[in-house]
Each structure stands twice: as structure tokens, then as C-alpha cells.
N, C-alpha and C positions, 0 to 999 in steps of 0.2 A: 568465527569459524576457524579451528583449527588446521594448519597443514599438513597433508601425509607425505610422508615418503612416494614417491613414483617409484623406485627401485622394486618392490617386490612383484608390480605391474609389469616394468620390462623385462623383466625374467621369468615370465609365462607366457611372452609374445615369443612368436612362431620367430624363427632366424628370418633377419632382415637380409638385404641385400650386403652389406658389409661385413654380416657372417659371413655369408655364402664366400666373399671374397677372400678373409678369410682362411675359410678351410681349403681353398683350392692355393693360396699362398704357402698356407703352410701344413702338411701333411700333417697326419698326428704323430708320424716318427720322426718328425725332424722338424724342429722351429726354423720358421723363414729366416734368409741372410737377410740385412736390414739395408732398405736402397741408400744409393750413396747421394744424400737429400742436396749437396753441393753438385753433383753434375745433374740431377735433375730438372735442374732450373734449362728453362728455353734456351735463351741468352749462353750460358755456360755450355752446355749440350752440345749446342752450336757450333763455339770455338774449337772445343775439345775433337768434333766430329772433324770441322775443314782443319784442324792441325794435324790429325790423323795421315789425313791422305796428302796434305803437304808438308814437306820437311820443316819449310817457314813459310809465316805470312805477316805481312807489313800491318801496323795498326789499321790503317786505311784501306786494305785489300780484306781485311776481318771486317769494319765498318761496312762498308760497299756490299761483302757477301752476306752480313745479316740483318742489312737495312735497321742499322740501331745507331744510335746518336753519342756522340765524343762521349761523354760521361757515364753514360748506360755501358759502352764496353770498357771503357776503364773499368767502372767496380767490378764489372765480372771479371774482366783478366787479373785486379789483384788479388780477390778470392781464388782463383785457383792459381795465382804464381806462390797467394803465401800458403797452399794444400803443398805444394812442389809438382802439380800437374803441371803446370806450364812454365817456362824460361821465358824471361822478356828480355831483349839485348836492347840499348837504348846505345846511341851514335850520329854524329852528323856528317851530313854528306855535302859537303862544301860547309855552307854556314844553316842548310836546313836539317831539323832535327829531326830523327828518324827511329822508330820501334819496330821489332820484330819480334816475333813469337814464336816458338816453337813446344812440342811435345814431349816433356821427360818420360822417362822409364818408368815413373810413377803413374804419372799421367796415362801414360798408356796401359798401364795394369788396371788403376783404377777403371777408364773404358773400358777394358774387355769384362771385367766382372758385372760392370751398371750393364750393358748389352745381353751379357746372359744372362743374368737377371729377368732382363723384361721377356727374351723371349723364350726364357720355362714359361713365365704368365702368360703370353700369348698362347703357348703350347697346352697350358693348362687348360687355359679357357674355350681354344677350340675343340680339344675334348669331351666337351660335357657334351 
């Protein structure tokens, strides 16, 4: 038995739910901005959100506030120190070694645009 094509099938199905999504993403006058899939991530989100509101925080005060494990936030912090959203200062404080983090200029722009982003979508979606 030969195989057909399924393509000309789903292009006579009614719009799924991921149309619908979609069209309320992206108007037909104007293609959607594209999310910033690096601060998407939980983990990332996280950091980026608690450096926001603090000027710095210590590897260990990020660990503690997002209940995530030594190496889980290492990689996320160097994903976004090598974007330039975040600054990592490393230092010792007697002979114990010490990281801080803080929020670049970058960093912070990129937040504010991933933020609007999500809530036109929230905005959109309550309208319907």
C-alpha cells in the first residue's frame, strides 16, 4: 500500500488551537516580535527578574531564592553573562571565594521588551 501525503488533509482542517494562537500573536498588519527564547527559560526568567529589583545578588542568595542546584544556576548565569544581560564579579573575601551578579543595561532592555511581549498576549487573549 502506497503512502499519501497528509498535507493536503491539514489544509482543509478547520484552524487548530495554534492557529488561533497564532492570529491573536500576530495581527495580519504586523508579524509578531519573536520571544527572547534565552530569557524564556524558568531558571533564566528568574535570575534576570530577582536582579532587577536588586542592584546585586550573591551566587548563593540567587541559589536559595530559586531553589536550583550549583550547576543548574551556573549554566544559566553563563548563558545570559555571555548574551551581556548579566555581569558576574568573582572575588575573595578573606580566603572564601565569592560571585555576584548584577543586571546590565542590556539585560535590562532585553526584560523590558520579553515583559511586553507577554502581556500584549495576555492582553490579547483576555479580549477575545
Amino acid at each position: 500500500m502506497a503512502r499519501t501525503s497528509l498535507a493536503p488533509r491539514r489544509a482543509e482542517r478547520k484552524p487548530g488551537r495554534s492557529a488561533r494562537l497564532q492570529a491573536v500573536a500576530a495581527p495580519a498588519e504586523r508579524p509578531a516580535p519573536a520571544l527572547d527564547r534565552l530569557i524564556h527559560e524558568r531558571i533564566r526568567l528568574g535570575i534576570l527578574s530577582a536582579l532587577a529589583v536588586n542592584e546585586r545578588l550573591s551566587f548563593n542568595d540567587l541559589k536559595k531564592l530559586l531553589r536550583t542546584t550549583d550547576g543548574n544556576l551556573s549554566v544559566h548565569a553563563r548563558k545570559l553573562e555571555q548574551a551581556d544581560y548579566i555581569a558576574c564579579t568573582k572575588y575573595f573575601d578573606g580566603r572564601l571565594p565569592r560571585t555576584e551578579f548584577r543586571l546590565t543595561a542590556a539585560g535590562r532592555q532585553a526584560l523590558e521588551r520579553y515583559l511586553d511581549h507577554m502581556e500584549a498576549l495576555i492582553r490579547a487573549m483576555r479580549e477575545r
